[in-house]
One Martini backbone bead per residue (centre of mass of N, CA, C, O) as a GRO file, in nm:
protein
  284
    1UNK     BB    1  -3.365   0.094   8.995
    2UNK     BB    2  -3.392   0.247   9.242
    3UNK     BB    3  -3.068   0.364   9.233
    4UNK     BB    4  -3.147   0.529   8.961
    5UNK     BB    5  -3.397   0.699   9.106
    6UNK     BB    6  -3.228   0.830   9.323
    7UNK     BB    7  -3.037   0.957   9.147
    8UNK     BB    8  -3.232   1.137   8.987
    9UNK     BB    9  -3.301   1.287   9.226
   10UNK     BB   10  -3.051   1.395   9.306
   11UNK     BB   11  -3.013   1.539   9.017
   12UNK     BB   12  -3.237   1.720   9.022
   13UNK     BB   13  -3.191   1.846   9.291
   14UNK     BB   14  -2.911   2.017   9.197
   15UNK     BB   15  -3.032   2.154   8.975
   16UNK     BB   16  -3.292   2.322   9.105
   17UNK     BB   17  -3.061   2.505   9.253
   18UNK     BB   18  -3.028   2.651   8.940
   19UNK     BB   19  -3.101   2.540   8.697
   20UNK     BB   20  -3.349   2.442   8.501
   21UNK     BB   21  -3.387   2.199   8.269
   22UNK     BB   22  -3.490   2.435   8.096
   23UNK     BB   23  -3.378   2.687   7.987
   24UNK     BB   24  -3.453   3.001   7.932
   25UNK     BB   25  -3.421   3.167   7.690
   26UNK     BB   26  -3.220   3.357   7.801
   27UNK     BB   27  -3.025   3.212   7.879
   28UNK     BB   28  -2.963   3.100   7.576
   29UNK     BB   29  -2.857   3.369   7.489
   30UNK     BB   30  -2.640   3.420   7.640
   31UNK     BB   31  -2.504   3.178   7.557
   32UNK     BB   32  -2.470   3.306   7.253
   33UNK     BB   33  -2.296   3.525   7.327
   34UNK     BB   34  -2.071   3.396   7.410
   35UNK     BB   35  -1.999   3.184   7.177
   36UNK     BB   36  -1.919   3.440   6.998
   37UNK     BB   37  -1.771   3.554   7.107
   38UNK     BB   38  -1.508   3.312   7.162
   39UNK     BB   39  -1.479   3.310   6.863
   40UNK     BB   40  -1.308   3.527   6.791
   41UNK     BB   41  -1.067   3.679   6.707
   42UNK     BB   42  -0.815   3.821   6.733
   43UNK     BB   43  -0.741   4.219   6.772
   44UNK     BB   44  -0.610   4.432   6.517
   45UNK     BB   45  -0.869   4.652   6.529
   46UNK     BB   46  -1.090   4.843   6.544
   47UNK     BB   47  -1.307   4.716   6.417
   48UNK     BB   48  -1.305   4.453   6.574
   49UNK     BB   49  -1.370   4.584   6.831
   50UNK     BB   50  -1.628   4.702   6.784
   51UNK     BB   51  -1.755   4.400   6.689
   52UNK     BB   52  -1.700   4.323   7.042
   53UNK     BB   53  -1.863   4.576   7.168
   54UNK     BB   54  -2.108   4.502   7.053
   55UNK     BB   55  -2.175   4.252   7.154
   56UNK     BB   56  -2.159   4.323   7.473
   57UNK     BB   57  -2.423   4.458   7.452
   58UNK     BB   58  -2.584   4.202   7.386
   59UNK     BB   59  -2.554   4.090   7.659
   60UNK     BB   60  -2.630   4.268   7.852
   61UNK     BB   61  -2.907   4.304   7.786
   62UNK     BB   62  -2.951   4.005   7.880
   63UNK     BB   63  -2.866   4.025   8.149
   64UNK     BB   64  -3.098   4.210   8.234
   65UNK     BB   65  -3.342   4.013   8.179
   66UNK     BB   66  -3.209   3.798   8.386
   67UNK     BB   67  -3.211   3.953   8.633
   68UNK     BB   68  -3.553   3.986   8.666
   69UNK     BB   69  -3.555   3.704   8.718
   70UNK     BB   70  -3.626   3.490   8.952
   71UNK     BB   71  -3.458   3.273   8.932
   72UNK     BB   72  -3.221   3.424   8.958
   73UNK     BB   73  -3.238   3.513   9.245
   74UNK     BB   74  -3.279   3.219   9.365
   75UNK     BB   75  -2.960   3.115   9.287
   76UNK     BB   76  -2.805   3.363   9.446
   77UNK     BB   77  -2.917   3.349   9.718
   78UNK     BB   78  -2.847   3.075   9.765
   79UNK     BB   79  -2.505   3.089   9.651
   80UNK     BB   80  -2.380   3.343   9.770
   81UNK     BB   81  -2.321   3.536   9.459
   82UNK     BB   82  -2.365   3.874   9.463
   83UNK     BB   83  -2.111   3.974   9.569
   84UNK     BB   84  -1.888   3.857   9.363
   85UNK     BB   85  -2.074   4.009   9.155
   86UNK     BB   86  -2.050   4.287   9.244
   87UNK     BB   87  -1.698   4.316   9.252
   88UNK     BB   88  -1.708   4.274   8.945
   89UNK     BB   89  -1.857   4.489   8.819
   90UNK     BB   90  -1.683   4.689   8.928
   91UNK     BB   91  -1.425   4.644   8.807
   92UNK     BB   92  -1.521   4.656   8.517
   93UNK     BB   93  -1.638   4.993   8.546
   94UNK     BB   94  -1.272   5.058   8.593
   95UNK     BB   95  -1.158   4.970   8.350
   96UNK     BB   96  -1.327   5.119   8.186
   97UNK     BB   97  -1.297   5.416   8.287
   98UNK     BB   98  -0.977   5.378   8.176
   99UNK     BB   99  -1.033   5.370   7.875
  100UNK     BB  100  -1.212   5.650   7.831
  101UNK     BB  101  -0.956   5.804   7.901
  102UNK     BB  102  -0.738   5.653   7.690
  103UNK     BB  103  -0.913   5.798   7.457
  104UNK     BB  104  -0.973   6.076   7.503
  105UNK     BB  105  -0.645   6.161   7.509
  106UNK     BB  106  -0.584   6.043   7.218
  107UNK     BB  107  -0.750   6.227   7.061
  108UNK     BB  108  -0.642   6.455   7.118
  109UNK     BB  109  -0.362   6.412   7.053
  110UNK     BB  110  -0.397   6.353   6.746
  111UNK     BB  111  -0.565   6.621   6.709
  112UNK     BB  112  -0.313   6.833   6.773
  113UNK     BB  113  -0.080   6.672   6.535
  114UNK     BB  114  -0.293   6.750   6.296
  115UNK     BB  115  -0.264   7.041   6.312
  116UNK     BB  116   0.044   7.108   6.345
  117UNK     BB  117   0.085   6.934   6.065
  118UNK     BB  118  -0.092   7.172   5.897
  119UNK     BB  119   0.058   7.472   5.995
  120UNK     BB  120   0.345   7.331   5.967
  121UNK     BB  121   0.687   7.275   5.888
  122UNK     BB  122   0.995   7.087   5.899
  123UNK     BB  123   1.131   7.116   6.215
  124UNK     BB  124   0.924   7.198   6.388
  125UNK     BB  125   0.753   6.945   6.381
  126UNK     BB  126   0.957   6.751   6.578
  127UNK     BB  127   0.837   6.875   6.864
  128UNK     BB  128   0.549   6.774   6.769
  129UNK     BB  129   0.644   6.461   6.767
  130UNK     BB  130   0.768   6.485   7.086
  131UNK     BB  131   0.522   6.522   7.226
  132UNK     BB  132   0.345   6.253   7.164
  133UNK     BB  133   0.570   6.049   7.244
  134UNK     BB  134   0.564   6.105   7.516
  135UNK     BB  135   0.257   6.066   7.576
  136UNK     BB  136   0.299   5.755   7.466
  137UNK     BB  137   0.448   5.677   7.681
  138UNK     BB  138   0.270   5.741   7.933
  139UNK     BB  139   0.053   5.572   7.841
  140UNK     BB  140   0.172   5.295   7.827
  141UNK     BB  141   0.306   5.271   8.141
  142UNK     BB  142  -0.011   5.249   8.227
  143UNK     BB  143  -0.128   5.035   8.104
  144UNK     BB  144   0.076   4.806   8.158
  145UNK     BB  145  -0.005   4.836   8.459
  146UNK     BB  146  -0.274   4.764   8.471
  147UNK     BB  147  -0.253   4.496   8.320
  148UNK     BB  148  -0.076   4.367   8.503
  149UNK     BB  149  -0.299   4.462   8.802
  150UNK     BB  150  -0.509   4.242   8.672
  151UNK     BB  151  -0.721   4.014   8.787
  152UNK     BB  152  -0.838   3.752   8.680
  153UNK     BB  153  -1.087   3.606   8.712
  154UNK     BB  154  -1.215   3.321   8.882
  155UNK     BB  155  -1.327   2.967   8.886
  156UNK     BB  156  -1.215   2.765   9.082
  157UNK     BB  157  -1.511   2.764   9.232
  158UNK     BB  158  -1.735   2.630   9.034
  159UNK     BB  159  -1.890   2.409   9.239
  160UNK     BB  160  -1.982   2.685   9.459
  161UNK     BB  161  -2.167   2.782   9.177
  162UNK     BB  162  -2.421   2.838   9.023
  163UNK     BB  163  -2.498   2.796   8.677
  164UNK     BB  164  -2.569   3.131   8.691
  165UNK     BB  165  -2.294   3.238   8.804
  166UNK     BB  166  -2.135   3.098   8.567
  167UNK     BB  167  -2.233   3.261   8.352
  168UNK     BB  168  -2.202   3.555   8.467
  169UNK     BB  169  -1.864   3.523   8.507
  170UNK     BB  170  -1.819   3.478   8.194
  171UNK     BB  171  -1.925   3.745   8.109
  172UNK     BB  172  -1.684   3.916   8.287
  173UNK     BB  173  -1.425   3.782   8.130
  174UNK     BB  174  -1.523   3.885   7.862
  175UNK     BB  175  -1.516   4.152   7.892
  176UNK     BB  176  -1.273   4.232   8.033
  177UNK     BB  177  -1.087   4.100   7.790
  178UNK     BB  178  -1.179   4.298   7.560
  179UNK     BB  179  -1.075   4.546   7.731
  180UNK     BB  180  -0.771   4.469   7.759
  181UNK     BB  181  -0.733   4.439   7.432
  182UNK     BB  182  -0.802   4.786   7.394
  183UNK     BB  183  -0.568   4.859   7.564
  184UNK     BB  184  -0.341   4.704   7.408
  185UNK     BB  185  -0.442   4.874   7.125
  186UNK     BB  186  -0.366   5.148   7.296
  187UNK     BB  187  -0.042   5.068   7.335
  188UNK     BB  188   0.105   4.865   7.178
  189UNK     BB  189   0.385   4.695   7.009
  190UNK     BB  190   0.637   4.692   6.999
  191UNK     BB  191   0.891   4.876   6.791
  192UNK     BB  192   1.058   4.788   6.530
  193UNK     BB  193   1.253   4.861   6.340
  194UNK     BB  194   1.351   5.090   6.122
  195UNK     BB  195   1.292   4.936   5.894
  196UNK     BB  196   1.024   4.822   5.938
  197UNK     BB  197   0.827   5.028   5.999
  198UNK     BB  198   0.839   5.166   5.703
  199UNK     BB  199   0.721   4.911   5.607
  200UNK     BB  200   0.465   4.935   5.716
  201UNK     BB  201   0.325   5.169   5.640
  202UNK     BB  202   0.395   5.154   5.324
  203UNK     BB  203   0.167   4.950   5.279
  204UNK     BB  204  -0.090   5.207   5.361
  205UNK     BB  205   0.089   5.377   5.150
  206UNK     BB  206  -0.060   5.519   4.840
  207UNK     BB  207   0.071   5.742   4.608
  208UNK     BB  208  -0.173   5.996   4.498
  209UNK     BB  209  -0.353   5.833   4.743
  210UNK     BB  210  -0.628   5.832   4.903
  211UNK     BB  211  -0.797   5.667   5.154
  212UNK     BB  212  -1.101   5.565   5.210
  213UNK     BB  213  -1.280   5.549   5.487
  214UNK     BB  214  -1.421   5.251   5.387
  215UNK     BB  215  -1.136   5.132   5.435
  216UNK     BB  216  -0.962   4.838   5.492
  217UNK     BB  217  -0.669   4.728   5.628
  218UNK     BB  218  -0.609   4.553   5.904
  219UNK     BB  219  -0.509   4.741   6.065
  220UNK     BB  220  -0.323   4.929   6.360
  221UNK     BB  221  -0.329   5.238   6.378
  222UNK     BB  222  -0.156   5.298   6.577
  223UNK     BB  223   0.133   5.142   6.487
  224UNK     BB  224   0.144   5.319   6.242
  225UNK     BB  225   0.169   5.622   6.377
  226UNK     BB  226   0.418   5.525   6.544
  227UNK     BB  227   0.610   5.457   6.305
  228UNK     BB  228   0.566   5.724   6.151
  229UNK     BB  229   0.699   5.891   6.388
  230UNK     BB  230   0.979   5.752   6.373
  231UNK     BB  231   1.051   5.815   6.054
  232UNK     BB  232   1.078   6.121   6.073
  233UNK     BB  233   1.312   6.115   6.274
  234UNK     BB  234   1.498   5.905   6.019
  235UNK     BB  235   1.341   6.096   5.753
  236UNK     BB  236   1.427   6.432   5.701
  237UNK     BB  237   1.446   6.458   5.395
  238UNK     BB  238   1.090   6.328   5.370
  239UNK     BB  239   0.921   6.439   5.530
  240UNK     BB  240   0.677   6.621   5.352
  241UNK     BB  241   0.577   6.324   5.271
  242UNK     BB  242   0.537   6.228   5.566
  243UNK     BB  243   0.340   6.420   5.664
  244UNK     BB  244   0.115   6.348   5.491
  245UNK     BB  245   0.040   6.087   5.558
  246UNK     BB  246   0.017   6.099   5.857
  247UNK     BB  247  -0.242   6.294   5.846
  248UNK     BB  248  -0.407   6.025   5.755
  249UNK     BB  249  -0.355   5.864   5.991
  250UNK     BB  250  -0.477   6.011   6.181
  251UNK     BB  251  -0.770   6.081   6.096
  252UNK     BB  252  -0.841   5.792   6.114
  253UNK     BB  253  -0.783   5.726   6.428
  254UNK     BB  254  -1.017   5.960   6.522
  255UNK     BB  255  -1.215   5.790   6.390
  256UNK     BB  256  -1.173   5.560   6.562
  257UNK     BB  257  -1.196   5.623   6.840
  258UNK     BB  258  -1.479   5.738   6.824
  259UNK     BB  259  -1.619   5.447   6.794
  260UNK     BB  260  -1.450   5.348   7.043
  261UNK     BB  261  -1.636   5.510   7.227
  262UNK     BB  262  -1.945   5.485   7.156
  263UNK     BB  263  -1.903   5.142   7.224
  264UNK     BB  264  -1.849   5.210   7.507
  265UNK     BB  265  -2.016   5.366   7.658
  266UNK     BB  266  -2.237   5.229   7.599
  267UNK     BB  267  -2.144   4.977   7.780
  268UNK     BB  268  -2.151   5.180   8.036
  269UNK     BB  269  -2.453   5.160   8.112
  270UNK     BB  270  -2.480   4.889   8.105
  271UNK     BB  271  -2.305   4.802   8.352
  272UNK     BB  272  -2.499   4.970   8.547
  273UNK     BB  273  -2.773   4.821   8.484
  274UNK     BB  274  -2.673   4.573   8.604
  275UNK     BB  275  -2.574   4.628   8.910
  276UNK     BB  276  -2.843   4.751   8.995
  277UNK     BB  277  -2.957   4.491   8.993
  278UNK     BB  278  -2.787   4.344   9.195
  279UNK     BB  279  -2.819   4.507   9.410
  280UNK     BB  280  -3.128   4.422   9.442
  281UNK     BB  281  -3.112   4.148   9.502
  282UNK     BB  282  -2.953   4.208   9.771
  283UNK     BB  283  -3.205   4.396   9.927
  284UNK     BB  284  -3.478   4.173   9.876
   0.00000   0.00000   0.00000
């Protein structure tokens, strides 16, 4: 009985100096937004990823009234995490912000390439239509790249950290990883044969009308444009036919990167008011 009272008080004794017996209820919500992004299934369009960067916005919320919790101040200044979480922050910040350069660069491309396709008719319009492919090329380029070089935030050391740091350190992995997946979904996937190209698109383009604004079709927007623009350069018999779809796809790919700039956005300045929180905690 001793032994039993002696352990539950060691057990006591190290809860207490990470999160509450009863975590409050902020804890809760985060864990709850934390649960609810990793059921996400994988991101195949813009609009999957528009509702899990609205997620990541509720939850940087609540991290942010976390953070001005004091349990929270004396569990990372007790547990020497603030610094490896203001790191965490910093590459965050540094990834979204080459997010936000590369929906920009693309929006921009792609609203060039749907004027001069307004335009132009004939062989004119294959000029601008490699004129695009090229800057698609050395976009994917960069970008894998960067993907390459980022090292996933590591947990192997969660011994060493308190049960709040875990739980940020959780949030960051997870932030992280759905930027990465929008640097991919703007990357695209390498492009299948000449034949399946054409069999993609066509799945998506019904002759004699245009499909509505609010209409998903569930695909990824960027390798329809992809695929539509290689099919021009080896199907120019029926140009006049393809550059009207293209259109219809270009427009689309435009609403959508818009959508998910202004999703970024919002949560690049949560992120900013995470940092400066951090900061706070830091000097205090």
């Amino acid at each position: 009985m001793d032994s039993f009272a002696e352990n539950s008080k060691k057990s006591f004794h190290i809860r207490s100096n990470s999160l509450p017996s009863k975590p409050h209820p902020v804890v809760d919500e985060v864990d709850e937004h934390l649960c609810r992004l990793k059921a996400f299934e994988a991101t195949s369009s813009s609009s999957s990823l528009c509702q899990k960067l609205d997620g990541l916005q509720d939850l940087h919320d609540c991290i942010d009234k976390l953070l001005l919790l004091p349990l929270t101040h004396q569990a990372l200044v007790d547990n020497k995490s603030v610094d490896d979480l203001l790191e965490g922050s910093l590459k965050i910040l540094d990834v979204c912000a080459m997010a936000k350069d590369v929906l920009s660069q693309m929006k921009e491309s792609a609203h060039e390439l749907e004027s001069a396709l307004r335009r132009r008719r004939g062989d004119d319009i294959l000029v601008d239509v490699q004129k695009y492919m090229n800057s698609r090329k050395m976009m994917k380029k960069a970008i894998h790249k960067a993907l390459k070089g980022m090292e996933r935030t590591s947990s192997q050391n969660g011994d060493e950290n308190s049960e709040m740091a875990s739980l940020l350190k959780e949030a960051e992995m997870v932030t992280c990883s759905t930027i990465e997946s929008l640097l991919s979904f703007i990357a695209g996937p390498k492009l299948p044969s000449k034949m399946s190209r054409w069999s993609l698109v066509s799945k998506f383009i019904q002759p004699k009308k245009v499909a509505s604004k609010d209409e998903d079709t569930n695909g990824n927007e960027v390798e329809m444009v992809d695929a539509a623009l290689y099919s021009i350069t080896s199907h120019k018999s029926d140009c006049i036919v393809q550059v009207e779809d293209v259109q219809i796809l270009l427009r689309k790919l435009e609403s959508s990167i818009q959508d998910l700039e202004e999703d970024l956005e919002s949560l690049y300045r949560r992120l900013i008011k995470n940092r400066v929180a951090f900061l706070n905690i830091l000097n205090h």
